[in-house]
C-alpha positions in Angstrom: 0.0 0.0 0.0 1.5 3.1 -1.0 1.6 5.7 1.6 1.8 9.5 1.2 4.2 11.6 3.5 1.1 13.5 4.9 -0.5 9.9 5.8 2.9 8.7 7.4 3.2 12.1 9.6 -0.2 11.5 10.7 0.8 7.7 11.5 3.8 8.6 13.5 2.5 11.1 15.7 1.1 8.4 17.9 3.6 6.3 20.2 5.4 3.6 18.9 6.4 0.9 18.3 5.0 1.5 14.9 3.6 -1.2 12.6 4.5 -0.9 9.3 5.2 -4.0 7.7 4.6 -4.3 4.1 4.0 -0.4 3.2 5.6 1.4 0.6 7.1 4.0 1.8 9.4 5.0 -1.3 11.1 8.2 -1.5 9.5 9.6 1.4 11.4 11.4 4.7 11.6 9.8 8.1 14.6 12.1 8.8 15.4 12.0 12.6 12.1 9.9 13.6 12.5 7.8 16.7 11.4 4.2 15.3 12.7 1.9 17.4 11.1 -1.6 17.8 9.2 -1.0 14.6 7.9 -3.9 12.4 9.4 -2.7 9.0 9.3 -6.2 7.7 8.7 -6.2 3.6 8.3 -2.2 3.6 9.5 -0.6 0.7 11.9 1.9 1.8 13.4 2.5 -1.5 15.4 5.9 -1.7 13.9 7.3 1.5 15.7 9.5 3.7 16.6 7.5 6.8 18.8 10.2 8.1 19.3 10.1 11.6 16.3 8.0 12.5 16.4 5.6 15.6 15.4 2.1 14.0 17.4 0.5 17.6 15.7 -3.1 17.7 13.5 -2.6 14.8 12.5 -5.5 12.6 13.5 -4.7 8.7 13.1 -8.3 7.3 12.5 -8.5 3.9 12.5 -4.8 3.2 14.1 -3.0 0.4 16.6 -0.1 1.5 17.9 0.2 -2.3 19.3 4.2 -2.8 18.0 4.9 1.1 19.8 7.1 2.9 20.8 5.8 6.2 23.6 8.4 7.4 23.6 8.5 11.3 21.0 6.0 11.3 21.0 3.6 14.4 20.8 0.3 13.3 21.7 -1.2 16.6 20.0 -4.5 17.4 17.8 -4.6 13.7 16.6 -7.9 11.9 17.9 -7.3 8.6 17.9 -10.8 7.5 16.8 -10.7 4.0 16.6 -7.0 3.5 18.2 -5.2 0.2 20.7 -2.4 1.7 21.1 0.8 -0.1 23.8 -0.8 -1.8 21.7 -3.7 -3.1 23.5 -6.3 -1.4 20.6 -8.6 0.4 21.6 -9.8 3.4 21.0 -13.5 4.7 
């Protein structure tokens, strides 16, 4: 389901952890969101700005990260078996 930044503002005003397994979120900014314990399995995160979010313990499984931009992005403690990095390398 493709989701518009307006939508995905309105989503992630409420506490997390956020749910959002399986959305497309391409191109759109999360820039310096906290999402930590998310379920970001299967999301499309294709060339969104991942700058400087909080993703600690967050579930990225399956998801595709191809072009994203995850500079100062904490990845500490994620799932990312299976996801496509920015660099399209899929990890296994």
């Amino acid at each position: 389901m493709r989701i518009t930044q307006k939508r995905l503002d309105t989503m992630l005003e409420k506490p997390g952890p956020h749910k959002l397994s399986g959305l497309d979120l391409r191109g759109l900014s999360l820039e310096n969101m906290d999402l930590s314990g998310a379920d970001l399995q299967g999301a499309n995160l294709q060339d969104a700005n991942l700058q400087g979010v909080n993703l600690e313990g967050a579930d990225l499984e399956g998801a595709d990260l191809t072009g994203a931009n995850l500079r100062h992005t904490n990845l500490k403690g994620v799932n990312i078996r299976g996801t496509i990095m920015p660099t399209g390398i899929v990890y296994k």
